[in-house]
C-alpha positions in Angstrom: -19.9 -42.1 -8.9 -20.6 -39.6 -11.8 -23.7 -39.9 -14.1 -22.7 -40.5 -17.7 -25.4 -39.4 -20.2 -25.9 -42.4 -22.8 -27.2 -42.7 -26.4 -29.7 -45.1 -24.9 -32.9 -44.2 -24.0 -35.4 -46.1 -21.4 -37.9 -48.3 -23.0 -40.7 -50.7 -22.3 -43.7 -51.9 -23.9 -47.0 -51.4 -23.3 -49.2 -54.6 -23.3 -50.0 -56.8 -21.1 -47.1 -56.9 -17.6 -44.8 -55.5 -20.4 -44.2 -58.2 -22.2 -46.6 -57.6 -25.1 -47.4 -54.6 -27.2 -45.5 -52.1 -29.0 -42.2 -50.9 -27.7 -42.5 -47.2 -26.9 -39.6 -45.0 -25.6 -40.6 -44.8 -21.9 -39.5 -40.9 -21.1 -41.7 -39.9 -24.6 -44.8 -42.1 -23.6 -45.1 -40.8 -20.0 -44.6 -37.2 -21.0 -47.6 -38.2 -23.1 -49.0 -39.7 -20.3 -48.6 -36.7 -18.1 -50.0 -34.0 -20.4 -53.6 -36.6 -21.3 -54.2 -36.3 -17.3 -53.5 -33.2 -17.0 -55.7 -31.9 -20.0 -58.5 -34.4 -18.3 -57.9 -32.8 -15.2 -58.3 -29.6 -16.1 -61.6 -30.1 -18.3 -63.0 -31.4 -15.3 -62.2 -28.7 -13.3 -63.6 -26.8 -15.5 -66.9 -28.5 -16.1 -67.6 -28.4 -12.1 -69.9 -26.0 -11.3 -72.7 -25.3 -9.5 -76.0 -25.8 -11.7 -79.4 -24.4 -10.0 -80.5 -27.4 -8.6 -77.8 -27.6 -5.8 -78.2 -25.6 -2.9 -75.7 -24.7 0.0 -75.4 -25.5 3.3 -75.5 -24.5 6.8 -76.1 -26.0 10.3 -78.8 -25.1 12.2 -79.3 -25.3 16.0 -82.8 -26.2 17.4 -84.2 -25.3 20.7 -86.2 -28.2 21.2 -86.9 -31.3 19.4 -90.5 -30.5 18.4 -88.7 -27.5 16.0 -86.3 -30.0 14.3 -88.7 -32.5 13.9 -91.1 -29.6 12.5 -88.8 -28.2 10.0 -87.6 -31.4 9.1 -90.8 -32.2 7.8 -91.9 -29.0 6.1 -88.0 -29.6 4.6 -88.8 -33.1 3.2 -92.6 -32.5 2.0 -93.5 -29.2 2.2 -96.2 -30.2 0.0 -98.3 -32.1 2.7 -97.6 -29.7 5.5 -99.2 -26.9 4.0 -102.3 -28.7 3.2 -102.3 -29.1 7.0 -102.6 -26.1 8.1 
């Protein structure tokens, strides 16, 4: 079976399940469609960047527990463990 083109274009409506709103060609709407997300898409991926505030990461390996549980601290409120020593 051979496709024959048609003077009749796809529509539908876009209210409410379909059956409300203004009837919009569909092949002209989701073009539409297509190039809004895509211009959103690529302002946000533009806009994501890495301010000052965030840091890297990285895994580190303690020897014992008494290390992680000391740098954890200093890590958390390095504040307080100064003014202990």
């Amino acid at each position: 079976m051979e496709y024959e083109k048609t003077k009749i274009e796809p529509m539908h409506r876009t209210g409410l399940l379909g059956h409300f709103g203004a009837a919009v060609k569909s092949i002209d709407f989701y073009r539409g469609e297509k190039e809004l997300k895509e211009n959103a898409l690529e302002t946000e991926r533009k806009s994501v960047t890495f301010s000052v505030s965030q840091k890297g990461a990285a895994i580190v390996i303690f020897k014992t527990r008494a290390a992680a549980n000391k740098a954890s601290q200093v890590i958390t409120s390095p504040k307080s463990y100064i003014e202990q020593y």
